[in-house]
C-alpha positions in Angstrom: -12.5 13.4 -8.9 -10.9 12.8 -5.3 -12.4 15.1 -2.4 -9.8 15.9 0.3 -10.2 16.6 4.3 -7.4 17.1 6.9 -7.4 17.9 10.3 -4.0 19.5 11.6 -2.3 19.5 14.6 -4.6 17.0 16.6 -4.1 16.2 20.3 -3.0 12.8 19.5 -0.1 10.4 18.9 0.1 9.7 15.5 1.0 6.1 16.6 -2.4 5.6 18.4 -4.2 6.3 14.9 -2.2 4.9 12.7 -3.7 1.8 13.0 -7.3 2.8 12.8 -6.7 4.1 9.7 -5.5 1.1 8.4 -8.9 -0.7 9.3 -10.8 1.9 6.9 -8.5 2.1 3.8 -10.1 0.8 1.1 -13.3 0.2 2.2 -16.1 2.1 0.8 -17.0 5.8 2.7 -20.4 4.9 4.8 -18.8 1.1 5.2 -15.5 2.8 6.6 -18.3 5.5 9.3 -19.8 2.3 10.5 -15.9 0.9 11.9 -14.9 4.1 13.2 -18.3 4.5 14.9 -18.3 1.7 17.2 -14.7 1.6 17.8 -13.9 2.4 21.0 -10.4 4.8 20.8 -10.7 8.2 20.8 -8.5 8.0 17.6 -11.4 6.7 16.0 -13.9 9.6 17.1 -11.1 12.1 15.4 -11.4 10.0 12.1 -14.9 9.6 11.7 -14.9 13.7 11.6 -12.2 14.0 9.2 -14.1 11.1 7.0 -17.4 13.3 7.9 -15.9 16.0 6.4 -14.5 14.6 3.3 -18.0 13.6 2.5 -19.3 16.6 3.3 -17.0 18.4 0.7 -17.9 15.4 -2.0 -21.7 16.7 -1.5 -21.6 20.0 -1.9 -22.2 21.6 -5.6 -20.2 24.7 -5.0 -16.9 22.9 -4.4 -17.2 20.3 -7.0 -18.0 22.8 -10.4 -22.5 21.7 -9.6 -22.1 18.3 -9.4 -22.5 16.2 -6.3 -20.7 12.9 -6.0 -23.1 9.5 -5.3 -21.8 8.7 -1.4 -22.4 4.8 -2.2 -19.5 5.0 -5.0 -17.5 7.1 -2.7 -13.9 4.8 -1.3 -11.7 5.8 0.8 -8.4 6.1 -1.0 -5.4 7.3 1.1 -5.7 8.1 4.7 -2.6 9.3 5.9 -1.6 9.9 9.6 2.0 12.1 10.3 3.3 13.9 12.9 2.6 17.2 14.1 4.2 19.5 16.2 5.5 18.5 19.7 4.6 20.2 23.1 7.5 20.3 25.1 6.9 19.9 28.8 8.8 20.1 32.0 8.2 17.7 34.6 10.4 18.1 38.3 11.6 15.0 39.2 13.8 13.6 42.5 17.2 15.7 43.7 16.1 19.2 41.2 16.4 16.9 38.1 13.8 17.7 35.4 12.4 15.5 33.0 10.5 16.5 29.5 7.6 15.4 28.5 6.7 15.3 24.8 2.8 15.7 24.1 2.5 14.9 20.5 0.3 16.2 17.7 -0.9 14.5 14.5 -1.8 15.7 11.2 -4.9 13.5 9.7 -5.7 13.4 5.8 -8.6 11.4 4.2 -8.9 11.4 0.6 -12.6 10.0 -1.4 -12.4 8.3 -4.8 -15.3 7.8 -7.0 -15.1 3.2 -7.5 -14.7 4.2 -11.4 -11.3 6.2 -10.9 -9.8 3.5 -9.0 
């Protein structure tokens, strides 16, 4: 059974965590916490919650029909980071010209798989 968690519309580039979640893909659920914990990007801190809560949803009977899934068998199968929504700002630049800024929002999905369904 896979166990899904997403956080939407995060305050960050997908870009920036893109590559953080290719460190933990594939690697087992508590091996994958222990990179993203001492990693220092702020990408990394917004992972480890989504991964947090994917666990969290693996271990809890009323989600999963009673049963609770073993957290040492637990792999991370698909992480997936898109884009969100973009902020569009206005900056004032030289000789009343105006320049946008774009302040990007992610969309971060973790998905566990029990080692025997892989």
């Amino acid at each position: 059974m896979a166990y899904h968690a997403s956080h939407r519309n995060a305050r960050i580039s997908a870009r920036k965590v893109r590559h953080l979640a290719t460190l933990v893909r594939g690697k087992f659920a508590d091996e994958a916490l222990d990179i993203l914990r001492y990693m220092p990007h702020r990408g990394a801190r917004l992972l480890e919650t989504v991964v947090r809560s994917a666990l969290g949803n693996a271990q809890d009977p009323d989600q999963n029909a009673g049963k609770t899934a073993s957290v040492e068998r637990l792999v991370v199968a698909d992480v997936r980071v898109d884009e969100g929504a973009t902020f569009k700002r206005i900056q004032p630049r030289a000789r009343g010209m105006a320049m946008q800024i774009l302040k990007r929002t992610s969309h971060i999905s973790v998905t566990l798989k029990d080692l025997e369904e892989i």
